[in-house]
N, CA, C and O atoms as a MOPAC input file, in Angstrom:
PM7 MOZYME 1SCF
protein

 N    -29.80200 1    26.22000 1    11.72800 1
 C    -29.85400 1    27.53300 1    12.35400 1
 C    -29.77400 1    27.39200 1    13.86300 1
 O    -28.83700 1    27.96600 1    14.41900 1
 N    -30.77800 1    26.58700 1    14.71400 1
 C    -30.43100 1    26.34300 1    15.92000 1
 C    -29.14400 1    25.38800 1    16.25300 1
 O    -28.58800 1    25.59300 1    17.33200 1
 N    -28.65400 1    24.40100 1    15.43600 1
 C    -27.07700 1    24.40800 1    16.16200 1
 C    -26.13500 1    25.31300 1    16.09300 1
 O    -25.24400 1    25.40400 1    16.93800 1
 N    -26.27300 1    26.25700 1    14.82200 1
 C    -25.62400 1    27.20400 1    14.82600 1
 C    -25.53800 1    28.45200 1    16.12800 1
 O    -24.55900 1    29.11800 1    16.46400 1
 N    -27.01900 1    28.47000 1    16.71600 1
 C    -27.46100 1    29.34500 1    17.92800 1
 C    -26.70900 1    28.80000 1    19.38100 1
 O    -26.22100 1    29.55900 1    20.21800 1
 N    -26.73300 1    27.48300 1    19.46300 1
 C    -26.20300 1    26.53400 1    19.96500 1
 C    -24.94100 1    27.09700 1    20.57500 1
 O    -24.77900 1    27.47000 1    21.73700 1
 N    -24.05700 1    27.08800 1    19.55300 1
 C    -22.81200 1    26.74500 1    19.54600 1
 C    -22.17700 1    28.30800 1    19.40800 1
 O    -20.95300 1    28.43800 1    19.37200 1
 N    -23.05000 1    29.46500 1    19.33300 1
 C    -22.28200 1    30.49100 1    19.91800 1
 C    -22.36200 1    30.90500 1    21.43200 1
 O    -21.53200 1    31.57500 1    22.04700 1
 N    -23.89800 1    30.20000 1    22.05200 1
 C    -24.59800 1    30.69200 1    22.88400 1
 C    -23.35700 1    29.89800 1    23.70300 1
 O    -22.82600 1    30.48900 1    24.64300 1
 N    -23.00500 1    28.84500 1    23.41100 1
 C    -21.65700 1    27.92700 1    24.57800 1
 C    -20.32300 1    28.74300 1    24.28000 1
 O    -19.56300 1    28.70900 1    25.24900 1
 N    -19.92400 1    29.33800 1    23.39000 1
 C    -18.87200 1    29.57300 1    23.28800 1
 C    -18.86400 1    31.46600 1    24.38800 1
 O    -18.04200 1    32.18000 1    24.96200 1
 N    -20.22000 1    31.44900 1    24.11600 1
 C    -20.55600 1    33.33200 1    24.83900 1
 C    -20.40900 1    32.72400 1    26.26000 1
 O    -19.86400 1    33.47000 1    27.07400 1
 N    -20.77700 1    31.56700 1    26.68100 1
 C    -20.76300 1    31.03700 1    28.09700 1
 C    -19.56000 1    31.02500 1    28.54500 1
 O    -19.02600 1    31.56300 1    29.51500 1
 N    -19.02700 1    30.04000 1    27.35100 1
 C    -17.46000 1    29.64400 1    27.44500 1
 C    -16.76200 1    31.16800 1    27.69500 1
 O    -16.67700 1    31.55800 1    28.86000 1
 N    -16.54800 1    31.53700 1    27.22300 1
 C    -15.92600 1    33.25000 1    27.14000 1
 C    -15.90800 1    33.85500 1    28.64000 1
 O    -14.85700 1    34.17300 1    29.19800 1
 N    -17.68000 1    34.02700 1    29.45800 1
 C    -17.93500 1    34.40400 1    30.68600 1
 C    -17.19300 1    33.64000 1    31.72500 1
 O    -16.77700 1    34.15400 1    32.76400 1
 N    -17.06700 1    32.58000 1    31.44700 1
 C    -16.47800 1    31.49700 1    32.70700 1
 C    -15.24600 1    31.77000 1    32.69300 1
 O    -14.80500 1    31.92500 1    33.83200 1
 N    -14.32800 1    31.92300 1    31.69300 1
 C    -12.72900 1    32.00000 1    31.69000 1
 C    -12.92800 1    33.72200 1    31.91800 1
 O    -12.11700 1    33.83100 1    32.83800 1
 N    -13.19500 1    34.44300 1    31.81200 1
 C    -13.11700 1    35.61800 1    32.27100 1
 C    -13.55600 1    36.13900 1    34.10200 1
 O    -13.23600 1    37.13700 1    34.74800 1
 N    -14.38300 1    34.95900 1    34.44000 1
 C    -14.85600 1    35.33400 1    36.04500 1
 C    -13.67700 1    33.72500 1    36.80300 1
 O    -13.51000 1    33.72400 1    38.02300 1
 N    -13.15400 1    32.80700 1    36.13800 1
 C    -12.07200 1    32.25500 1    36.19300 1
 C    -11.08100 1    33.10900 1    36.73100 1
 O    -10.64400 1    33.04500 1    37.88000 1
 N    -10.64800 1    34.14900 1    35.58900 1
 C     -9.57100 1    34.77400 1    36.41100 1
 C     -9.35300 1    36.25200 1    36.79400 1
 O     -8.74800 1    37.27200 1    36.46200 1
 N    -10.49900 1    35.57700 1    37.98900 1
 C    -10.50000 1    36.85100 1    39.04800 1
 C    -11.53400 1    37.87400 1    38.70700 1
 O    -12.04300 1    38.75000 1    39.40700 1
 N    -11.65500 1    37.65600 1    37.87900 1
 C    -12.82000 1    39.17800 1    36.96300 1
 C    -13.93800 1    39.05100 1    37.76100 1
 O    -14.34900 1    37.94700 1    38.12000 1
 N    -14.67100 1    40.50100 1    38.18700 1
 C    -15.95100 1    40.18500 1    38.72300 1
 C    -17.00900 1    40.53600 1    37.89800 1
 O    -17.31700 1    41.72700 1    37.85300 1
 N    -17.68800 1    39.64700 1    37.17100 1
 C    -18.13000 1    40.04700 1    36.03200 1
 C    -19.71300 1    39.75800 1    36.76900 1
 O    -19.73500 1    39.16000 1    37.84500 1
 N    -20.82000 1    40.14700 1    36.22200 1
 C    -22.17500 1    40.16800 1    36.46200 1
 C    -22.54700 1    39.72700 1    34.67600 1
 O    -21.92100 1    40.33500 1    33.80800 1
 N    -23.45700 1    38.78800 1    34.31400 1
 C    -24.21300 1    38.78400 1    32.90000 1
 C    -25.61900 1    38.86600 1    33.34800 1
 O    -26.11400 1    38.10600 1    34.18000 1
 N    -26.49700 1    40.24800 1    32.49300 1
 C    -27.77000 1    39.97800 1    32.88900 1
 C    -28.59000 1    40.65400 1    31.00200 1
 O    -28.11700 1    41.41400 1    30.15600 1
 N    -29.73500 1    39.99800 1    31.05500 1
 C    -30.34200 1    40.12300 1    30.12400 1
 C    -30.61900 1    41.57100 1    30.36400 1
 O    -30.78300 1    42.08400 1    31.47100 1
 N    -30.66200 1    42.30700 1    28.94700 1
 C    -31.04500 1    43.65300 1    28.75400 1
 C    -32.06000 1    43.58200 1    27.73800 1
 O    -31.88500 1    43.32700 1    26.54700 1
 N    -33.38500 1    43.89100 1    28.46400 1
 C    -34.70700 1    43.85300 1    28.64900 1
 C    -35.32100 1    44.43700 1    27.15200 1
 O    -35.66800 1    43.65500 1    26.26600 1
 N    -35.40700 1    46.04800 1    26.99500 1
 C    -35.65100 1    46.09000 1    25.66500 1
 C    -35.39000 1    46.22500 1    24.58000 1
 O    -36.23400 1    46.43600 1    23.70900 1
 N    -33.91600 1    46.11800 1    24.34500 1
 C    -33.57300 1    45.49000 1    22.92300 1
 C    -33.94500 1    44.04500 1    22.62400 1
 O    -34.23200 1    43.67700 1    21.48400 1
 N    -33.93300 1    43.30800 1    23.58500 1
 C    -34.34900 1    41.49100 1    23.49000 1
 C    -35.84600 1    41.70400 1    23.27800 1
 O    -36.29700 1    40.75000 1    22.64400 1
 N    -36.70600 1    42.53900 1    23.55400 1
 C    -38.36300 1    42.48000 1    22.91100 1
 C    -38.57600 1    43.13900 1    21.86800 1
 O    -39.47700 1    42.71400 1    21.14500 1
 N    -37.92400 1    44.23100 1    21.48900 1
 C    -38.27600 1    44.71900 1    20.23500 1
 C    -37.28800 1    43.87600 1    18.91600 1
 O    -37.52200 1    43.72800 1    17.71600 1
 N    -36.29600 1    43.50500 1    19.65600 1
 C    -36.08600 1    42.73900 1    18.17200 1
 C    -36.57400 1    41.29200 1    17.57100 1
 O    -36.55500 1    40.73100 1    16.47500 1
 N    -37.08300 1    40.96300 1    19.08100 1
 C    -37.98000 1    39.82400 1    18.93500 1
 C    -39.04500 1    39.96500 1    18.12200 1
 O    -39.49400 1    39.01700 1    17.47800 1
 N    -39.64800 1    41.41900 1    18.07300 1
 C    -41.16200 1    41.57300 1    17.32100 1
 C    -40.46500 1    41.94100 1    16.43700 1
 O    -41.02400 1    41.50500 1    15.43100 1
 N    -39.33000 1    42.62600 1    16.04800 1
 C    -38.58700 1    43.02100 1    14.61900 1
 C    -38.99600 1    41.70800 1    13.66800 1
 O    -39.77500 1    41.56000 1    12.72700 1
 N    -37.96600 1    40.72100 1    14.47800 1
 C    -38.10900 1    39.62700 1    13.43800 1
 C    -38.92100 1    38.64800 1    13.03100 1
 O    -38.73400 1    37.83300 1    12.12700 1
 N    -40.22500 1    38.82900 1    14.05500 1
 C    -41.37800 1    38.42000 1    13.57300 1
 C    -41.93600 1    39.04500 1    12.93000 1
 O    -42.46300 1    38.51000 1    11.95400 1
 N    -42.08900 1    40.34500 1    13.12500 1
 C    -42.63400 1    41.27000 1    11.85200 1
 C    -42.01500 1    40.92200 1    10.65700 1
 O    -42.77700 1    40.45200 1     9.81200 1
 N    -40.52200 1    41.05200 1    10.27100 1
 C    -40.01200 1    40.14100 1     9.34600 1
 C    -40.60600 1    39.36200 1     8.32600 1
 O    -41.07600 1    39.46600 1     7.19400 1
 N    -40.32800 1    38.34600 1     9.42100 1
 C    -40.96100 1    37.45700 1     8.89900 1
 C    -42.43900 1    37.05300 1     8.61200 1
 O    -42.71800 1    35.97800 1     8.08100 1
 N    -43.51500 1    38.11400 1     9.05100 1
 C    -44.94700 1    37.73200 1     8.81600 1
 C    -45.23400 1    38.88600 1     7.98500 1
 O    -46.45800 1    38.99100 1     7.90500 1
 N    -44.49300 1    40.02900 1     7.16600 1
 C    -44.93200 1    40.45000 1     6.12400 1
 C    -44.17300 1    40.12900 1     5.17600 1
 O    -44.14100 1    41.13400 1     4.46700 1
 N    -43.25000 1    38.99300 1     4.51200 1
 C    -42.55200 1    38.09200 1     3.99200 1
 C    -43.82300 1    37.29100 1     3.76100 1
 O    -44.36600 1    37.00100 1     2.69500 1
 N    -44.13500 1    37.03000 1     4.89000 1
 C    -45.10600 1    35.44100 1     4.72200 1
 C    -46.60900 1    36.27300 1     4.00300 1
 O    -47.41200 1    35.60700 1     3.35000 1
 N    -46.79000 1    37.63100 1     4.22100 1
 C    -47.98100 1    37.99500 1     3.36200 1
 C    -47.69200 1    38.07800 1     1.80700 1
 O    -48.47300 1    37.61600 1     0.97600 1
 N    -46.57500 1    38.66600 1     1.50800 1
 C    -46.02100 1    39.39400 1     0.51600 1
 C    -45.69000 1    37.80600 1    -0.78800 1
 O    -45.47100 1    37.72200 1    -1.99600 1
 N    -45.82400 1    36.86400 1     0.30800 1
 C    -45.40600 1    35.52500 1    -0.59600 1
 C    -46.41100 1    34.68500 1    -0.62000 1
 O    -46.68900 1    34.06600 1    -1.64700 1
 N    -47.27600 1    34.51500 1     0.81900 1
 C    -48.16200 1    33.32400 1     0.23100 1
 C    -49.75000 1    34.23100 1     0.86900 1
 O    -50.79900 1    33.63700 1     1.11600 1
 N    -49.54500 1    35.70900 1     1.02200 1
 C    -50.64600 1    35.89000 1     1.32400 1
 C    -51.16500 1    35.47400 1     3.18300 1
 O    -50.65800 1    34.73100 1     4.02400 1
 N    -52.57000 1    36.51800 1     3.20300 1
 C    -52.68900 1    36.73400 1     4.29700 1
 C    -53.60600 1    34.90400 1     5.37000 1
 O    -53.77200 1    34.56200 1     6.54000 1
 N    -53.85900 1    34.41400 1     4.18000 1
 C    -54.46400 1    33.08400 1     4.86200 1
 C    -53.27700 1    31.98800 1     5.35500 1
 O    -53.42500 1    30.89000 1     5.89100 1
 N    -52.32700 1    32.53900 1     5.06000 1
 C    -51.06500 1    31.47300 1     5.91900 1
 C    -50.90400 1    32.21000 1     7.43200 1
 O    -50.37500 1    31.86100 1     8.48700 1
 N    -51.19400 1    32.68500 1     7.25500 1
 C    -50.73600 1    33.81400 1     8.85000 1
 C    -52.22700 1    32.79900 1     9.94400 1
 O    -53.45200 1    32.81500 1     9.82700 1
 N    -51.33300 1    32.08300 1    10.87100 1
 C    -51.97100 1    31.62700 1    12.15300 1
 C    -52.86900 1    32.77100 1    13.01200 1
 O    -54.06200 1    32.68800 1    13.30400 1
 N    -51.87200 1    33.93200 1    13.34600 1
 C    -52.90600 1    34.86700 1    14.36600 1
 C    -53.77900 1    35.58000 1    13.78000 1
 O    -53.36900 1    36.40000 1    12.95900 1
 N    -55.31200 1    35.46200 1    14.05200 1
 C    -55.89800 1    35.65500 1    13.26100 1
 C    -56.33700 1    38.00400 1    13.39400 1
 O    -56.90000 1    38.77100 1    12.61300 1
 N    -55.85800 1    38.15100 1    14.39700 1
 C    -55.67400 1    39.41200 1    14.28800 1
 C    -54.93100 1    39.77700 1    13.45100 1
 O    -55.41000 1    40.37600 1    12.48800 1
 N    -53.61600 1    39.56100 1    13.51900 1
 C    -52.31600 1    39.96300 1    12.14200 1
 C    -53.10400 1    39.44200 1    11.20100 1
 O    -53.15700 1    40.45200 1    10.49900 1
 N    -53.82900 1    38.57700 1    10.57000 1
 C    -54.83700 1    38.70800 1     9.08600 1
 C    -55.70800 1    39.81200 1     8.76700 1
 O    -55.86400 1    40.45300 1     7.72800 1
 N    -56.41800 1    39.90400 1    10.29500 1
 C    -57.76500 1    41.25100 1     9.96500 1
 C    -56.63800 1    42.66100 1     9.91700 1
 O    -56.56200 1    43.23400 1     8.83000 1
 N    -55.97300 1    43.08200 1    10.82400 1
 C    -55.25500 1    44.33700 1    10.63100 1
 C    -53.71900 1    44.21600 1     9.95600 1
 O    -53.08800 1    45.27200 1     9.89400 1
 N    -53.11600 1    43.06800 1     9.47900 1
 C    -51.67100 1    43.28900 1     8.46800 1
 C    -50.95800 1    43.46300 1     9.63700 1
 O    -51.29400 1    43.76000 1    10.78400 1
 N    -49.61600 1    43.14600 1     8.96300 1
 C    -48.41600 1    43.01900 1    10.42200 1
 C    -48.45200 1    44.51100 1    10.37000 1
 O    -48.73100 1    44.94700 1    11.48700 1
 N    -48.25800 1    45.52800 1     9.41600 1
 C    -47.97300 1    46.71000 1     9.68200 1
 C    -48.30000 1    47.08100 1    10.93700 1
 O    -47.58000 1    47.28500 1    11.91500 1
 N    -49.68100 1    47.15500 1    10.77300 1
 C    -50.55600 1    48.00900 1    11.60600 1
 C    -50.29300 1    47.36500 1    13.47900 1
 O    -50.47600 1    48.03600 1    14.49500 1
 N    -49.94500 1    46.27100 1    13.41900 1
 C    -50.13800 1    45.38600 1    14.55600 1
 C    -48.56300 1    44.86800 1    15.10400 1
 O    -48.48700 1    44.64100 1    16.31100 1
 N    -47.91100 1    44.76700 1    14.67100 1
 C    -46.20900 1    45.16900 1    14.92700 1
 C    -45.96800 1    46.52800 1    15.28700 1
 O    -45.03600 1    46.80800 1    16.04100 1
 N    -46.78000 1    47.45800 1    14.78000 1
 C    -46.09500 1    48.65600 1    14.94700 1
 C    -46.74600 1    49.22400 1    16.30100 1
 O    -45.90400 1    49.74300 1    17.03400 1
 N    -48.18500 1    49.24000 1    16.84100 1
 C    -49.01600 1    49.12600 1    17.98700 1
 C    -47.55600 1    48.74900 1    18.79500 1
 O    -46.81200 1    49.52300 1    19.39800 1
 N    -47.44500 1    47.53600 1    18.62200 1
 C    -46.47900 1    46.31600 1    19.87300 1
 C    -45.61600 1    47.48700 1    20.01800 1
 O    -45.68800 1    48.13300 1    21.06400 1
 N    -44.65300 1    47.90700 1    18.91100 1
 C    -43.42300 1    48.25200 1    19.46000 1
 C    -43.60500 1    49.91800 1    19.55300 1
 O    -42.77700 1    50.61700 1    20.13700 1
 N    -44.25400 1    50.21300 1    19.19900 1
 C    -44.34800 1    51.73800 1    19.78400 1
 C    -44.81100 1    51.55600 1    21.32900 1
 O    -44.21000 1    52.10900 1    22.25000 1
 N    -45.64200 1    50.94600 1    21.46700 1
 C    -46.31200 1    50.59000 1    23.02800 1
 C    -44.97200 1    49.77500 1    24.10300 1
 O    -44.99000 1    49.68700 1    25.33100 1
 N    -44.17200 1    49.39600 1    23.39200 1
 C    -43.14800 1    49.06900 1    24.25100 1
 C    -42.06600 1    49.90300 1    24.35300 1
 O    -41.55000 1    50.34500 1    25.37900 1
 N    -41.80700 1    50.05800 1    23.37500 1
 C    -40.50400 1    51.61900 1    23.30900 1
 C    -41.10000 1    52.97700 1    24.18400 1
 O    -40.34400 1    53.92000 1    24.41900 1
 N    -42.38300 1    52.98000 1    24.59400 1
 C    -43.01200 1    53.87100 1    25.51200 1
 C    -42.58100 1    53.80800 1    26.32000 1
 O    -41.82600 1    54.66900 1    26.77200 1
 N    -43.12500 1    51.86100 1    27.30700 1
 C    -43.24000 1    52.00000 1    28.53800 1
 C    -42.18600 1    50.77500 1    29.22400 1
 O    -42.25700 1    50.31400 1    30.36300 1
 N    -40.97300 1    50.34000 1    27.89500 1
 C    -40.20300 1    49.47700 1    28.92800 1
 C    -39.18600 1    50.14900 1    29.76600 1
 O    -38.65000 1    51.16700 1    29.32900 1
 N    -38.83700 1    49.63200 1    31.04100 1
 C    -37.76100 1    49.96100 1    31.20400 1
 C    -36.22000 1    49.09600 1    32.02100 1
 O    -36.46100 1    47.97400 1    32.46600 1
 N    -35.59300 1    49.32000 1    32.09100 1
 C    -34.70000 1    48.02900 1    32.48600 1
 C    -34.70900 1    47.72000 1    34.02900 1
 O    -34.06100 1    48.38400 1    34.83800 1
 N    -35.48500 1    46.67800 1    34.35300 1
 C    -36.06800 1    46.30600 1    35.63400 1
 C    -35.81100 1    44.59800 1    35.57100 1
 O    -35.13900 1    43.96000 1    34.76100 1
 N    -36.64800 1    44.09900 1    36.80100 1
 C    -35.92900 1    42.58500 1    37.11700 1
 C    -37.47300 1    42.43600 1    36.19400 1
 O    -37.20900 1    42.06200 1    35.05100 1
 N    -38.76800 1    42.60500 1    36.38000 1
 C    -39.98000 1    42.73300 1    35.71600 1
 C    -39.79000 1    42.63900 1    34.34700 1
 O    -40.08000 1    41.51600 1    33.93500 1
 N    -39.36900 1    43.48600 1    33.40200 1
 C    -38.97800 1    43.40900 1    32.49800 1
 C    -38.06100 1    42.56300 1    31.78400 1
 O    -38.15700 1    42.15400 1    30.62700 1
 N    -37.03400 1    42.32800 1    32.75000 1
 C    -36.34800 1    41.19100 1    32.31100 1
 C    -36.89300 1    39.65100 1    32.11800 1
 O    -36.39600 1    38.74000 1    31.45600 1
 N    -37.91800 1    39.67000 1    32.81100 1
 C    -38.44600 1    38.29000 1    32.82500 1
 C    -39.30900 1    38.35800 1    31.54100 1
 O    -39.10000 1    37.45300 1    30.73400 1
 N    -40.33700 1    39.37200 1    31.18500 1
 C    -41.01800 1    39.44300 1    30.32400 1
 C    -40.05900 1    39.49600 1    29.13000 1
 O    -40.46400 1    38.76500 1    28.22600 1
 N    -38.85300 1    40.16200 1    28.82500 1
 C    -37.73000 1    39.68500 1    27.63700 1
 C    -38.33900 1    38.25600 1    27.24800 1
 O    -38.93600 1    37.83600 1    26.25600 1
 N    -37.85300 1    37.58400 1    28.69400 1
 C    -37.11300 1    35.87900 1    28.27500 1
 C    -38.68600 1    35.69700 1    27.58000 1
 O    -38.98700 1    35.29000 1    26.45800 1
 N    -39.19800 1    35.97200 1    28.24400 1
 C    -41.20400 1    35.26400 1    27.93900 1
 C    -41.34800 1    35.57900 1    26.35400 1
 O    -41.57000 1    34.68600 1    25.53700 1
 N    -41.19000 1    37.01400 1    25.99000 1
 C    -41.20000 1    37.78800 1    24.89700 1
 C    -40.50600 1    36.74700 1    23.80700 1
 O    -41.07300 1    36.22000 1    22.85000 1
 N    -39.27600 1    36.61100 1    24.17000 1
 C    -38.27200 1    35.81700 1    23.39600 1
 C    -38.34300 1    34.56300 1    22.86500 1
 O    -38.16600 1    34.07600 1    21.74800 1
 N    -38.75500 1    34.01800 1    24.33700 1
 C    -39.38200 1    32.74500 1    23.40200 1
 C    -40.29300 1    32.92500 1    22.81700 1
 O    -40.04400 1    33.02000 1    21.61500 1
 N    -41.77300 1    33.07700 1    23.17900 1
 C    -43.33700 1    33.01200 1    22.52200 1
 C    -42.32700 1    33.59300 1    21.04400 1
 O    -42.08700 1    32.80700 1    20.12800 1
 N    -41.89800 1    34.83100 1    21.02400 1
 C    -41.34700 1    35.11000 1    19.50900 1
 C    -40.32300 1    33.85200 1    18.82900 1
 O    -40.64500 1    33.60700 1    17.66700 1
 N    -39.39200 1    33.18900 1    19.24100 1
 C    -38.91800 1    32.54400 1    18.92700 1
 C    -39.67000 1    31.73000 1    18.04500 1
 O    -39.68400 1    31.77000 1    16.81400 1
 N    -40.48600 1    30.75700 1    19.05100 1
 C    -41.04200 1    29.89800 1    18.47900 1
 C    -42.07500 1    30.16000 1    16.95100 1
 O    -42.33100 1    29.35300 1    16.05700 1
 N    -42.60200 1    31.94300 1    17.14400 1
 C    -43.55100 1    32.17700 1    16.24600 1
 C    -42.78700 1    32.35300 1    14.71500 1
 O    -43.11400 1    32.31700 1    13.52900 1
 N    -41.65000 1    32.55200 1    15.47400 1
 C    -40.86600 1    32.92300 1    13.80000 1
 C    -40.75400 1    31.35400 1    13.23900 1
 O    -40.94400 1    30.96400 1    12.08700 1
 N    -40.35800 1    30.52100 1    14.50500 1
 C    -39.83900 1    28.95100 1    13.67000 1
 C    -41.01700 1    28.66700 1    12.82400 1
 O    -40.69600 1    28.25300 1    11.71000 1
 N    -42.24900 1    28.76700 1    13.02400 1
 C    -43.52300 1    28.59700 1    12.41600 1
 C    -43.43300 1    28.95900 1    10.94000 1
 O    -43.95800 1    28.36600 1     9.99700 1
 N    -42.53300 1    30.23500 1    10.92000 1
 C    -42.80900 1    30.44800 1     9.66500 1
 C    -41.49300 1    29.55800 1     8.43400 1
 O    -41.60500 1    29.08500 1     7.30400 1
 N    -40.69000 1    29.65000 1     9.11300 1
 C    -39.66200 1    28.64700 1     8.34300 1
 C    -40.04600 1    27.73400 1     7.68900 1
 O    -39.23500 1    27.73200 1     6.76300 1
 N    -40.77900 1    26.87700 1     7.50100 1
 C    -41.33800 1    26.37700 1     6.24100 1
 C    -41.99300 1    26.75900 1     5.13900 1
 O    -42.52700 1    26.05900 1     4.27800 1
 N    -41.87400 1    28.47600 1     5.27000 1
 C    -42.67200 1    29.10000 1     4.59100 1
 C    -41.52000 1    30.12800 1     3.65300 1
 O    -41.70700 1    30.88600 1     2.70200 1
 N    -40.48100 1    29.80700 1     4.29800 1
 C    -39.14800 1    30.32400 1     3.30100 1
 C    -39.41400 1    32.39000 1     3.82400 1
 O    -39.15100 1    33.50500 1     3.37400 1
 N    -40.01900 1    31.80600 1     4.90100 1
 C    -39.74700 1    33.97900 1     5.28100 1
 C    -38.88900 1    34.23500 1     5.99300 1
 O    -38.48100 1    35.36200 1     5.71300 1
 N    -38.26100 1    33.73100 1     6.94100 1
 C    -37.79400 1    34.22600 1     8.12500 1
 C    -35.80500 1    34.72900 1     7.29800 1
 O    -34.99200 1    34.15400 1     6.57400 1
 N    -35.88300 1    35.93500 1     7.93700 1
 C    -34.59100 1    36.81600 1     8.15100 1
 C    -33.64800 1    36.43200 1     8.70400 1
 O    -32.50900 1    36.49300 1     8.24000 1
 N    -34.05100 1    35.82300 1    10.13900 1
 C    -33.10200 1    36.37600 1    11.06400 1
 C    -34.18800 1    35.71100 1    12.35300 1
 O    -35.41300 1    35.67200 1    12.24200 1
 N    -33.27000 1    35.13800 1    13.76200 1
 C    -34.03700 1    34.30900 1    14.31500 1
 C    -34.12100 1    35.54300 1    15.54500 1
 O    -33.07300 1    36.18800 1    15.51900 1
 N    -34.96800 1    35.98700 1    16.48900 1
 C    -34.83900 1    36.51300 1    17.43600 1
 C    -33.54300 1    36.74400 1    18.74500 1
 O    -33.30500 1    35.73900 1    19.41400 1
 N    -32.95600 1    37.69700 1    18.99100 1
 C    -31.88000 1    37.36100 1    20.29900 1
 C    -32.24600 1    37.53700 1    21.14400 1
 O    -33.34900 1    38.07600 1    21.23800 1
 N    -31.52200 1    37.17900 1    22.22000 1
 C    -31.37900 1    37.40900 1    23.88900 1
 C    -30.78700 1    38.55600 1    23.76200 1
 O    -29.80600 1    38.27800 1    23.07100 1
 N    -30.75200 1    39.72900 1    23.99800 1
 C    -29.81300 1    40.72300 1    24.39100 1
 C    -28.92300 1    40.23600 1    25.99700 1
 O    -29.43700 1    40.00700 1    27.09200 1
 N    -27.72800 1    40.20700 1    25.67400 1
 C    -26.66700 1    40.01000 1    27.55400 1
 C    -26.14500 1    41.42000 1    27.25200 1
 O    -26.24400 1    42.05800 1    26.20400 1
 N    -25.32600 1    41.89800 1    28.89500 1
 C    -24.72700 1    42.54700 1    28.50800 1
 C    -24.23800 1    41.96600 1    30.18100 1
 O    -24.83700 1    41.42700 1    31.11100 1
 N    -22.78500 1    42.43400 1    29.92400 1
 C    -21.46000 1    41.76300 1    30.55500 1
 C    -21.06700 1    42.82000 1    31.44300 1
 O    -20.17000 1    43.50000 1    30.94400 1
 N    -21.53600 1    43.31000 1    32.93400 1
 C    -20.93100 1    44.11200 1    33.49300 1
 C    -19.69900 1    43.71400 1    34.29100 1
 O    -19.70600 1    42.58600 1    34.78400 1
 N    -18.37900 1    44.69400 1    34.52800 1
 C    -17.26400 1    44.07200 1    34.76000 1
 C    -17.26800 1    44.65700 1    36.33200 1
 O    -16.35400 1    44.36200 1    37.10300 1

């Protein structure tokens, strides 16, 4: 799965460079809250997968045990769909968002839950 991530993430690079190559004035910048809510998408995903299969004592955070991803995914992303908005602030908290989620989903991959791995949202202004 990660060489697969790999090897589009060079070819999306590859793509930007031959396009600001010739002549294009292109800008790439992370877009802030689609990259956090789908980050908690797919940890949510994957941690009511991981209840629904091995139950709530496989789950590491021990809050998501006492209140269920429902209740505690849905807090996150209503509370962010409130108050993000597309700023340099926000953008940094994406990347932060992205990983800490990244990594939480890889956690569960031995556990046969995970969907779908978290993205970066880019978006390519010309």
């Amino acid at each position: 799965m990660l060489r697969h991530r790999g090897v589009v993430t060079i070819v999306a690079l590859a793509l930007v460079l031959v396009l600001v190559g010739n002549a294009q004035a292109a800008t790439v910048q992370i877009v802030a809250c689609p990259t956090i809510l789908n980050s908690l998408h797919r940890d949510y995903e994957a941690t009511r997968n991981l209840f629904a299969r091995w139950g709530p004592n496989y789950e590491a955070n021990p809050i998501i045990r006492q209140l269920g991803p429902d209740i505690y995914f849905a807090a996150w992303m209503i509370g962010v769909s409130a108050v993000c908005k597309e700023s340099r602030w926000w953008r940094v908290a994406a990347v932060i968002v992205w990983a800490v989620q990244t990594y939480a989903v890889n956690t569960h991959t031995p556990y046969g839950t995970v969907t779908g791995m978290p993205l970066l949202w880019l978006e390519i202004k010309w």
